[in-house]
N, C-alpha and C positions, 0 to 999 in steps of 0.2 A: 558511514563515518564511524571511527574512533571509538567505542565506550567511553564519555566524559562523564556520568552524571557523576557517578561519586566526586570524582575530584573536582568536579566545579562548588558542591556543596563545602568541602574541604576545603577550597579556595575560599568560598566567599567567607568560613568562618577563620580562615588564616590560619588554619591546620598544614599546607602546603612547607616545607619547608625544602632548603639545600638543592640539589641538583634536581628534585622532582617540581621545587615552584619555579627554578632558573625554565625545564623544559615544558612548563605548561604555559608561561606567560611566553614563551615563542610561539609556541603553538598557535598561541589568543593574538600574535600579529599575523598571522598568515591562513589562519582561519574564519571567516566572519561567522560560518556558522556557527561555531562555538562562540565566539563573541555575543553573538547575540543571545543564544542560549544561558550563558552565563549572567548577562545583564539585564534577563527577561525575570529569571529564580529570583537575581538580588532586589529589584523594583518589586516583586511580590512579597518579600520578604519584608522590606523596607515600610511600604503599606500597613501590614500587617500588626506590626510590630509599635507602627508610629501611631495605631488603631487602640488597640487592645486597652489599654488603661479606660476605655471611656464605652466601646461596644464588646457586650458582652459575646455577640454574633461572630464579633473578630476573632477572639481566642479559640471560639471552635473553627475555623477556617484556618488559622494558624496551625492547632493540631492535626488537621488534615494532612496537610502537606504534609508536617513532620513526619505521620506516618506512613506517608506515600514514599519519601526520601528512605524510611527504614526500611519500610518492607522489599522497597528494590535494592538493597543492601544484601537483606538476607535470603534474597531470591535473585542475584546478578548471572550468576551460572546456569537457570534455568533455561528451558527448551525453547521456549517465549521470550526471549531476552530483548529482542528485535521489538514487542511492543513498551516489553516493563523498562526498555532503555529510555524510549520517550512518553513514559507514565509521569513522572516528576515536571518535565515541561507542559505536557497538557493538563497537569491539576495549577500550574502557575498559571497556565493563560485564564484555564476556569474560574480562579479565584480573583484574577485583575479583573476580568468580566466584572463578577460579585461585587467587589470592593468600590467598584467605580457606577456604577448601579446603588447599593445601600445606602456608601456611607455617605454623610452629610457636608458640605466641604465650608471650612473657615472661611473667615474675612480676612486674615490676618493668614492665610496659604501659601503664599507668595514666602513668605519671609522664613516659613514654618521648617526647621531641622529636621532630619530623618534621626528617630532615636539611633544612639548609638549599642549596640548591643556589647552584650558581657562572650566575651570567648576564649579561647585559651591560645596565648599566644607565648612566645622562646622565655623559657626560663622562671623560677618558682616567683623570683624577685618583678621582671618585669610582668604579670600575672598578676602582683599584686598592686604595681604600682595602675598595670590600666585599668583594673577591677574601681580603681580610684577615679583617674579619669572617667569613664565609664559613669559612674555616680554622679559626681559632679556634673558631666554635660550633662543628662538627663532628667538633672534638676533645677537646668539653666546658668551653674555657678560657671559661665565658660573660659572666664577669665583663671579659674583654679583648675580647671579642666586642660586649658591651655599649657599652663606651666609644668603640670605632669605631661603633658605629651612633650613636648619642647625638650625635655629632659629625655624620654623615650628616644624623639628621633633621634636625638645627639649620638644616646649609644647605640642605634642602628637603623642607618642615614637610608639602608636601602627597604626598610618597612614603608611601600606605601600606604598602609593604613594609619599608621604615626604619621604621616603630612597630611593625609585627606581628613582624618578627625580637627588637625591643628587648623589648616584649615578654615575647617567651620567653624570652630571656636570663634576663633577671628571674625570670622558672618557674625556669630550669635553675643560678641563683644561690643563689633559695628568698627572695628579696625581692620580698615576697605585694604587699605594699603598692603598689608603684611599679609591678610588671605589672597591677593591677588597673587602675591609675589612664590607664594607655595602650591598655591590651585592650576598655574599656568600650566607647569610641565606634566603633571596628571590631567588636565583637557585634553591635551596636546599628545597624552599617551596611549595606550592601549590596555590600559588596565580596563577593570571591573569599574571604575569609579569615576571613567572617563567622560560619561554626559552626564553624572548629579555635579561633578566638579565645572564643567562646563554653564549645567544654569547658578549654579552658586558665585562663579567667575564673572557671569551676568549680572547678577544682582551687587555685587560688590562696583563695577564700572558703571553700573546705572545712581550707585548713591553717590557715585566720584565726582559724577557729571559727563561720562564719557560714554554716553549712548551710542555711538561709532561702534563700539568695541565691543559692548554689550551685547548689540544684535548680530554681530558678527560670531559671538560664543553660542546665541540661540540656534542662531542658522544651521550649527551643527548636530543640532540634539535632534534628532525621530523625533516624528509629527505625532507618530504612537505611542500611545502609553500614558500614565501617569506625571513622569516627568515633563513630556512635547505639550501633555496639555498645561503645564504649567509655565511652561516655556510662551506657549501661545498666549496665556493671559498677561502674563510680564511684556510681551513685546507689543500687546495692546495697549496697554498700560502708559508706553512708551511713545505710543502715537497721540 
């Protein structure tokens, strides 16, 4: 396969841009193994990150990776390439191991946002307005979180991460309606965001009343992982 690592980390942080993100996101329909690879890093990340304010254990697992993504950076050309290609993926699976083993899990998990992280995305202005979003969701304000995105995606319709934050705002508002109405086509796509939008899709048709639909978004999500086990507790839930 391909050399992806880099560009998947670039993807996940929305560094991808113009013709290089047009041909990676084709790639991610006609590849599952990248697919997977990609949405294996972002669940690790996503843990990690949704960890860290509260386990101090988290932050060093966090810098791990970091430095496992650099180091195969600054060693891509080496004679070893063939293992340091899939060094990044075996310290994600290592660390979902870890994470899921540690840490302690809430009462309130089901409902629980993935932080949203701070990254550099098109332009100084829009930079500063998600650095704002970004804030806001992370301190629950989602409804102010909301309206800075809303304005993002307007001026660039084709950012799915300006609809997958909006989104969850909408979850983390509890306006079922309008997150259903943006999370549908990102389920239903091949992005990166494709099964947390799927059980967020879930939880918003289970507050509707429409458990039909619900477990039909579950159905789709891996049994594995962080998410399939949340998936599985929500469809308990439901019985």
């Amino acid at each position: 396969m391909e050399n992806h690592s880099e560009k998947i980390q670039d993807y996940i942080e929305g560094l991808l841009e113009g013709e290089e993100l047009v041909m990676f996101e084709a790639q991610l329909v006609v590849d599952k193994e990248l697919r997977n690879m990609v949405a294996l890093q972002k669940e690790v990340y996503d843990i990690l990150n949704k960890r860290t304010p509260i386990q101090d254990n988290s932050v060093k697992l966090k810098m791990t990776l970091d430095e496992v993504n650099q180091r195969y950076r600054d060693s891509s050309n080496s004679s070893r390439g063939f293992i340091k290609r899939w060094l990044p993926i075996v310290a994600a699976a290592c660390l979902l191991i870890v994470g899921s083993l540690f840490f302690f899990q809430r009462s309130d998990e089901l409902y629980e946002l993935p932080t949203m992280r701070s990254e550099i995305v098109r332009g100084k202005t829009e930079n500063i307005s998600y650095e704002n979003a970004v804030q806001a969701f992370n301190n629950g304000k989602y409804e102010e979180a909301g309206e800075i995105l809303s304005t993002l995606l307007d001026g660039a319709p084709e950012q799915i991460q300006y609809q997958y934050y909006l989104g969850l705002s909408y979850i983390g508002s509890k306006q079922w309606s309008k997150a259903i109405d943006l999370l549908v086509p990102i389920a239903n796509g091949p992005s990166v965001f494709s099964t947390e939008s799927n059980y967020y899709l879930a939880l918003a048709y289970y507050e509707k009343g429409d458990t039909d639909s619900a477990k039909m978004c579950l159905n789709k999500i891996p049994a594995e992982g962080f998410t399939g086990e949340k998936a599985d507790r929500l469809r308990k839930k439901m019985d």
